[in-house]
C-alpha positions as CSV (number, residue, x, y, z in Angstrom):
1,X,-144.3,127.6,262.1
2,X,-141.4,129.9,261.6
3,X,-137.8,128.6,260.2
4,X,-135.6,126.4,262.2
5,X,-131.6,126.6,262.1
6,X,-130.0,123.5,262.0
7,X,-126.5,124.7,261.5
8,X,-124.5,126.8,259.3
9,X,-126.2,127.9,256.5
10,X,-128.5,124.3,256.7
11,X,-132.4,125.3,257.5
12,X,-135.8,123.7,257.7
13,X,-138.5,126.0,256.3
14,X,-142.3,125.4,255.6
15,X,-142.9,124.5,252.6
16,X,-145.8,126.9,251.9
17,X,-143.2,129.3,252.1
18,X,-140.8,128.6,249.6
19,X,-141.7,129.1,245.5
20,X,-143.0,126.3,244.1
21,X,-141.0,126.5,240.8
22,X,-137.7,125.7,243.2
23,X,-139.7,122.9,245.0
24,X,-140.6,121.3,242.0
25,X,-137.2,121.6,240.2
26,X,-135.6,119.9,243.2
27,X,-138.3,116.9,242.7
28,X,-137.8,116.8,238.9
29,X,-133.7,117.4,239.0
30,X,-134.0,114.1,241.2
31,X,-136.9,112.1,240.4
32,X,-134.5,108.9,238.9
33,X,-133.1,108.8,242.4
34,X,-136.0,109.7,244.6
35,X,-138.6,107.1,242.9
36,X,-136.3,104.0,243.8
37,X,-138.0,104.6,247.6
38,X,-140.6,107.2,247.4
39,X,-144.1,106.3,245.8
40,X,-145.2,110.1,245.8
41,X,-142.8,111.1,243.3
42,X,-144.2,109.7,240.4
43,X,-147.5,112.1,240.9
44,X,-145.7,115.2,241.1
45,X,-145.3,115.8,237.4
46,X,-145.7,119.2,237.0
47,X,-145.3,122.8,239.2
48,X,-149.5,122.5,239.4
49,X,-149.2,119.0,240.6
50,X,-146.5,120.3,243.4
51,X,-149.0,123.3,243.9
52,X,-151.9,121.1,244.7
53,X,-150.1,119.3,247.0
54,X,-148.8,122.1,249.4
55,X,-152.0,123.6,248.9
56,X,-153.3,120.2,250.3
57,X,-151.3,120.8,253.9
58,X,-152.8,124.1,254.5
59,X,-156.5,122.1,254.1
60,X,-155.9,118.4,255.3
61,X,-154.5,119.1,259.0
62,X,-152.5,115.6,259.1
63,X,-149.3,117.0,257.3
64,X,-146.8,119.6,258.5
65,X,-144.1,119.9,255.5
66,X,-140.4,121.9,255.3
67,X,-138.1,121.9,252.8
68,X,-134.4,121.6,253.5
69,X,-132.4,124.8,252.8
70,X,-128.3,125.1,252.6
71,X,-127.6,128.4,251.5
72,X,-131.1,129.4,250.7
73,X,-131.1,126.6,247.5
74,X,-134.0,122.8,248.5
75,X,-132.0,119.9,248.7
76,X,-134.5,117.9,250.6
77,X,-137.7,117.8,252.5
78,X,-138.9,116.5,255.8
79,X,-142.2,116.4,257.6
80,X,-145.0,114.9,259.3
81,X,-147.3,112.9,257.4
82,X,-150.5,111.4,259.0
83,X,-150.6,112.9,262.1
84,X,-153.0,111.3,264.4
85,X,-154.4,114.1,266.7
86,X,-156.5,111.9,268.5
87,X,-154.0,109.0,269.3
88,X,-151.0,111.3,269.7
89,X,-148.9,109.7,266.7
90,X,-147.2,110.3,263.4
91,X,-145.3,109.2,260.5
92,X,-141.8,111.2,259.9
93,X,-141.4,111.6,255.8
94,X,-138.1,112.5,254.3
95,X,-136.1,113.0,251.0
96,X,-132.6,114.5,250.1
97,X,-130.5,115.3,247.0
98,X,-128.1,112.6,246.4
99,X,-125.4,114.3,246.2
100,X,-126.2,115.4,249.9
101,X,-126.1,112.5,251.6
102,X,-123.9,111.3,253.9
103,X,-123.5,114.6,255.4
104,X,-125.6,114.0,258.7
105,X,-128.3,116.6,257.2
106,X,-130.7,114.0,257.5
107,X,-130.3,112.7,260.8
108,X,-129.8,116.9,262.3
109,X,-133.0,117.6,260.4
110,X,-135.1,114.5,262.0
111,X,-133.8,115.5,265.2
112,X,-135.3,118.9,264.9
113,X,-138.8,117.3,263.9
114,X,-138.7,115.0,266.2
115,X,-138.6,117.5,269.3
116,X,-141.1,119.2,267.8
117,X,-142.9,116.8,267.7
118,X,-142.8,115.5,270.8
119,X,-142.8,118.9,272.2
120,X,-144.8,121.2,270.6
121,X,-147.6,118.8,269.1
122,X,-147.0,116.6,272.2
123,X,-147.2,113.4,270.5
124,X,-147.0,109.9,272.1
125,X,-145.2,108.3,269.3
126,X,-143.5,108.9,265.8
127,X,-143.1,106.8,263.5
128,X,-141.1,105.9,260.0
129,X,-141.7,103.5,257.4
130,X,-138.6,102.6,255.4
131,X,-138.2,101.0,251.9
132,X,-136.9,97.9,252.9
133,X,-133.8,97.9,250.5
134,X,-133.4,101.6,251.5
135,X,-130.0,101.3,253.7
136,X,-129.2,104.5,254.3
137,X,-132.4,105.8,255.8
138,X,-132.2,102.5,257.6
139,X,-128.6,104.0,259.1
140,X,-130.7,107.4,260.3
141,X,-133.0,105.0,262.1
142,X,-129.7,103.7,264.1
143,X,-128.2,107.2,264.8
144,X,-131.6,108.2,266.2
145,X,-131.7,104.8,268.6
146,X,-135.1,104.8,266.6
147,X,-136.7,100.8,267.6
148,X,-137.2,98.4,264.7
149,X,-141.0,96.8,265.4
150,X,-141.1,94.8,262.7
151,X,-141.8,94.8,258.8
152,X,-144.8,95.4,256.4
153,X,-144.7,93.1,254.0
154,X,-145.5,94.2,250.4
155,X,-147.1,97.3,251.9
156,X,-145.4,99.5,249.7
157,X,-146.3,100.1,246.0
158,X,-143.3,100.9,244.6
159,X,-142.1,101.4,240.6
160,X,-145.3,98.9,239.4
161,X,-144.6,96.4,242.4
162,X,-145.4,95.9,245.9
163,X,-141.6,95.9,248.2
164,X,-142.0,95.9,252.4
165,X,-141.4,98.2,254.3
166,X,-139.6,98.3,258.0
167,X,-141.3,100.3,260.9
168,X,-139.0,102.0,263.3
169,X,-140.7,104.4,266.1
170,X,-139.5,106.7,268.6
171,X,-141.5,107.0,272.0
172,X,-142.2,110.7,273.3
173,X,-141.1,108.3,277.3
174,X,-137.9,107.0,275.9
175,X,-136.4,110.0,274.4
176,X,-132.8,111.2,275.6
C-alpha cells in the first residue's frame, strides 16, 4: 500500500518503508509514556528488535502497519493487528507522541484505516481493545461512534500485572 494524506503535512506511510533507526527512536524517545498502555513496548529494545518485527509483517499476513508522519518526522503508528481473513475481522492498533495528542491526529488517522478496511480488505468488523484506565483513546472510540461491547477483564498484561481491557467495534453495515 502506497502513502495516505491525511492533511497538511500529517501522513500514514507503511512502515516497511520508513528507516528503522527513526522508527525505533520514536519508540525509545517515548517508551515511559507508551508502556503505561502498550504491552509491546517493552520488547522493542533495540533497532534489531524493531527490525524483526517489521520484518515480521511482510511474513505473518495478519498485520498491516504505518507510521504517522507530520513533516516527514514518526510521531505515531497505526495498523491492523490480527486480521482474520477468514471471518472478515480485525483489531485497530495505535500509538502517538505525547506531545501530539489532542490534536485529532488520532481519530483522522483511524478514520483512514478504518475505510480501508472496510473497503479495500472488505471486512465485516474492526475492532479495538483499550487499556481500561486509557481515557483518551477511550475519547477516539466516542468520536468514531465506535460501540462499547463490554470489558475483558485482566486480559491485559501490563507493566508486571494483569489490567482489563474495553472492547469497542465498528461494523462494516453501520458505518456513516
Amino acid at each position: 500500500m502506497h502513502s495516505l494524506e491525511i492533511e497538511n503535512n500529517i501522513c500514514l506511510k507503511p512502515m516497511q518503508d520508513v528507516d528503522v533507526k527513526d522508527l525505533f527512536q520514536f519508540i525509545d524517545s517515548n517508551r515511559l509514556y507508551l508502556r503505561k498502555f502498550l504491552n509491546w513496548v517493552d520488547s522493542i529494545n533495540s533497532i534489531e528488535d524493531e527490525q524483526n518485527f517489521i520484518d515480521s509483517l511482510k511474513t505473518d499476513g495478519t498485520s498491516l502497519a504505518f507510521v504517522i508522519l507530520q513533516n516527514n518526522k514518526i510521531i505515531g503508528s497505526i495498523g491492523f493487528i490480527c486480521i482474520d481473513k477468514t471471518n472478515k475481522n480485525a483489531q485497530i492498533g495505535y500509538c502517538i507522541d505525547e506531545n501530539f495528542q489532542g490534536k485529532g491526529i488520532i481519530t483522522k488517522a483511524c478514520n483512514h484505516i478504518i475505510e480501508h478496511g472496510f473497503n479495500k480488505l472488505n471486512l465485516e468488523r474492526i475492532e479495538f481493545r483499550i487499556a481500561k484506565h486509557n481515557f483518551k483513546s477511550k475519547a477516539v472510540m466516542q468520536r468514531l461512534s465506535a460501540d462499547y461491547e463490554g470489558t475483558m477483564r485482566k486480559s491485559l498484561f501490563l507493566n508486571d500485572s494483569y489490567i482489563d481491557c474495553e472492547v469497542y467495534s465498528l461494523l462494516k453495515n453501520t458505518q456513516i
